[in-house]
DRENDREN-271679 format. One line per field, with one value per residue: residue number from 1; residue in one letter; y, x, z of N, C-alpha, C in turn. Coordinates in pm, 1 decimal. Example, Ala and Ser with C-alpha at 12.3 -4.5 7.8 and 13.67 -1.06 7.14 Angstrom:
<atoms>
seq: [1_2]
type: [A_S]
ny: [-569.0_-225.0]
nx: [1319.0_1285.0]
nz: [780.0_708.0]
cay: [-450.0_-106.0]
cax: [1230.0_1367.0]
caz: [780.0_714.0]
cy: [-330.0_3.0]
cx: [1320.0_1290.0]
cz: [780.0_787.0]
</atoms>
This chain:
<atoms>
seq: [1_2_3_4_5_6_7_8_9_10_11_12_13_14_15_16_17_18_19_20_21_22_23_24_25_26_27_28_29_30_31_32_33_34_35_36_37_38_39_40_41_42_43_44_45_46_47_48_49_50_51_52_53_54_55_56_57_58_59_60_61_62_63_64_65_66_67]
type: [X_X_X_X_X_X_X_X_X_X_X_X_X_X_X_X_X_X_X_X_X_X_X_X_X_X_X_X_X_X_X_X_X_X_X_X_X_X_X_X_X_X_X_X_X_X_X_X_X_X_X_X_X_X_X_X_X_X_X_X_X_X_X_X_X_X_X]
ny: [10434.8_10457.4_10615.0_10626.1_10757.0_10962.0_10981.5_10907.9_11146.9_11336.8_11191.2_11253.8_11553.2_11527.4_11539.0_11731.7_11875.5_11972.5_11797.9_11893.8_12019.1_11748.1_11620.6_11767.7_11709.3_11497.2_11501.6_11638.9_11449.4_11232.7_11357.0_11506.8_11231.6_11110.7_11293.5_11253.6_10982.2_11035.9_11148.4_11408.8_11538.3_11625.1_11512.2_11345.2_11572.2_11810.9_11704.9_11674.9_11930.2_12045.9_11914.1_11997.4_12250.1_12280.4_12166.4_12336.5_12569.8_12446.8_12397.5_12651.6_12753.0_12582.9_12679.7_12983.0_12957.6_13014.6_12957.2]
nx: [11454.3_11429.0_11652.1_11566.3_11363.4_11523.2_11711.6_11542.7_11430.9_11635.0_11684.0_11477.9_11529.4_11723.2_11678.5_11637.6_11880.9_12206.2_12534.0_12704.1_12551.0_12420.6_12617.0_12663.8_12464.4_12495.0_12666.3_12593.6_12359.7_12462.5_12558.5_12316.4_12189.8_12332.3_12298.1_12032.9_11983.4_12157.5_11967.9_11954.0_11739.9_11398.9_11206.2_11105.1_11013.3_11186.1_11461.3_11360.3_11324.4_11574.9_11696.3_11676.5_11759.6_12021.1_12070.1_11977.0_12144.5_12403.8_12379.2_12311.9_12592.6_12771.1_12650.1_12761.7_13008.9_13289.2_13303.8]
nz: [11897.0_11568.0_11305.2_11059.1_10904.3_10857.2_10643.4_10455.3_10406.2_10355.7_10090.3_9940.9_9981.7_9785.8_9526.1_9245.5_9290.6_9239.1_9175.9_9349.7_9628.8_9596.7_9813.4_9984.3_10121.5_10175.2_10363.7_10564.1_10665.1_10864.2_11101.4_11200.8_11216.8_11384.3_11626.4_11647.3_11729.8_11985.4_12161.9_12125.6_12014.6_12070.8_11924.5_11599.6_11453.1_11515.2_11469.9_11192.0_11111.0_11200.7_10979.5_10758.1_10813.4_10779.4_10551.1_10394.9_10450.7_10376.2_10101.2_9992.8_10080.3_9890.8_9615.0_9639.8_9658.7_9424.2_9101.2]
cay: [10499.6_10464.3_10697.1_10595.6_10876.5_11097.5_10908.4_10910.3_11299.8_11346.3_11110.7_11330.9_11666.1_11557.9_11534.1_11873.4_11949.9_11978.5_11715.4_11962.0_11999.1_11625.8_11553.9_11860.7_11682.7_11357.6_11549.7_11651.9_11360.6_11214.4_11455.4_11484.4_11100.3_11098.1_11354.8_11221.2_10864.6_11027.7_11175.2_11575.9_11615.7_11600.9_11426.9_11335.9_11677.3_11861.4_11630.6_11710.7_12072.1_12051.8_11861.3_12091.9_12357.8_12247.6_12159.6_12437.4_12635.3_12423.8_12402.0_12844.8_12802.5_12519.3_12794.6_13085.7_12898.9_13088.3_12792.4]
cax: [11385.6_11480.5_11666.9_11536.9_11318.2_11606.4_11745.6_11393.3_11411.3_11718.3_11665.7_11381.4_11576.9_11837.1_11610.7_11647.9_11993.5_12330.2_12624.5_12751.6_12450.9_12393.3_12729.0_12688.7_12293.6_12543.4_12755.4_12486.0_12273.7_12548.7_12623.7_12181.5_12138.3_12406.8_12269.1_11878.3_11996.8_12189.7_11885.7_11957.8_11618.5_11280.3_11100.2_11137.5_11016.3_11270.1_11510.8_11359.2_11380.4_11734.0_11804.9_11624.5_11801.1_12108.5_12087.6_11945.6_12279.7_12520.3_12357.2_12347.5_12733.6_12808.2_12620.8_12816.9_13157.7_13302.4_13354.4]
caz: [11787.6_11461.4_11264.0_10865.8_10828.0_10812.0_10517.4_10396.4_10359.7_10312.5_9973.8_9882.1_9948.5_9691.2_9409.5_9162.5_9314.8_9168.0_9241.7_9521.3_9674.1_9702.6_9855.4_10127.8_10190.0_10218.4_10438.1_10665.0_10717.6_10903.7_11223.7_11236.6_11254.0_11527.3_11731.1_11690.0_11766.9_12123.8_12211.4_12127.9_11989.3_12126.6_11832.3_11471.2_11397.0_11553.1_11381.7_11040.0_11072.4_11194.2_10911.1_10653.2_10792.5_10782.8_10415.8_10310.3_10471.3_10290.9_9984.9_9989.9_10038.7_9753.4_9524.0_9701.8_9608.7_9245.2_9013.0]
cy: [10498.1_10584.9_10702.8_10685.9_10989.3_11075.2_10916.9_11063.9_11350.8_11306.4_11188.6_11452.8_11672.8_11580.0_11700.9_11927.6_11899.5_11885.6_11787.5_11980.6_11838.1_11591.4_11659.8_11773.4_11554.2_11358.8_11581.1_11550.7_11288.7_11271.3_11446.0_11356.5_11068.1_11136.2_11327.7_11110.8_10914.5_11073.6_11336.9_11624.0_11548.8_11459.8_11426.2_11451.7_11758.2_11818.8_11670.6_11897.1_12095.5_12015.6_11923.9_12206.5_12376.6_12223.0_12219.3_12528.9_12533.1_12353.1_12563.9_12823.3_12701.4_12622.4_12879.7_13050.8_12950.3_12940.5_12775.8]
cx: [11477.9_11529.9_11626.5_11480.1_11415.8_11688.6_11629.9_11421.2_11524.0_11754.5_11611.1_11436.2_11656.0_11809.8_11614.4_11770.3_12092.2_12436.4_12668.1_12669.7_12433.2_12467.4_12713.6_12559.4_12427.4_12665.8_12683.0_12396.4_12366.8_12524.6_12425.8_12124.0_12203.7_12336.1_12125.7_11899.0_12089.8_12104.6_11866.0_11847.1_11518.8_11239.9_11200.4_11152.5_11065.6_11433.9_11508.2_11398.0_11533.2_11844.3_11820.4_11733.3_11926.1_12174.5_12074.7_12075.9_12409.4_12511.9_12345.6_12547.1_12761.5_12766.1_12694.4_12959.4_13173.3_13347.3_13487.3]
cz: [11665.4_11330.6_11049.7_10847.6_10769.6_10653.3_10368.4_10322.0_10318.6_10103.0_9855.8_9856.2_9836.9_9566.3_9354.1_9218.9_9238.6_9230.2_9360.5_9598.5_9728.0_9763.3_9981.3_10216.0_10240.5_10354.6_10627.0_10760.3_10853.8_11085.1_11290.3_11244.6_11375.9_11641.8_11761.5_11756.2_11961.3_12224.0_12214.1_12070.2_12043.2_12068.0_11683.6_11407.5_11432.8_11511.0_11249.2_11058.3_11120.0_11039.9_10771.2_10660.3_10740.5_10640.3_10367.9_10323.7_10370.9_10152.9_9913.6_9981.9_9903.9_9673.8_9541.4_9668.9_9427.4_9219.7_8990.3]
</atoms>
């Protein structure tokens, strides 16, 4: 099974974010293409919400970081 969708959404999530933001999404995709491609999730869509979530947490701390 192919892991491109995650790239796919990933692509899409980065759109309206801030350079730190896209570099944590670029940080992320990574570790969730690994673990869909060894077989740690069911489906795609267990996949995407991992990968949602995942971004959404380290796009809260990049903001949460004082400048």
């Amino acid at each position: 099974m192919t892991s491109q969708f995650l790239t796919q959404l990933a692509d899409q999530l980065k759109h309206g974010k801030n350079p730190a933001q896209r570099r944590a999404i670029q940080r992320v995709l990574p570790l969730v293409t690994a673990r869909f491609e060894a077989g740690h999730y069911c489906g795609q869509v267990e996949a995407e919400s991992e990968l949602r979530k995942l971004v959404e947490q380290a796009c809260v701390r990049t903001l949460a970081k004082p400048a």
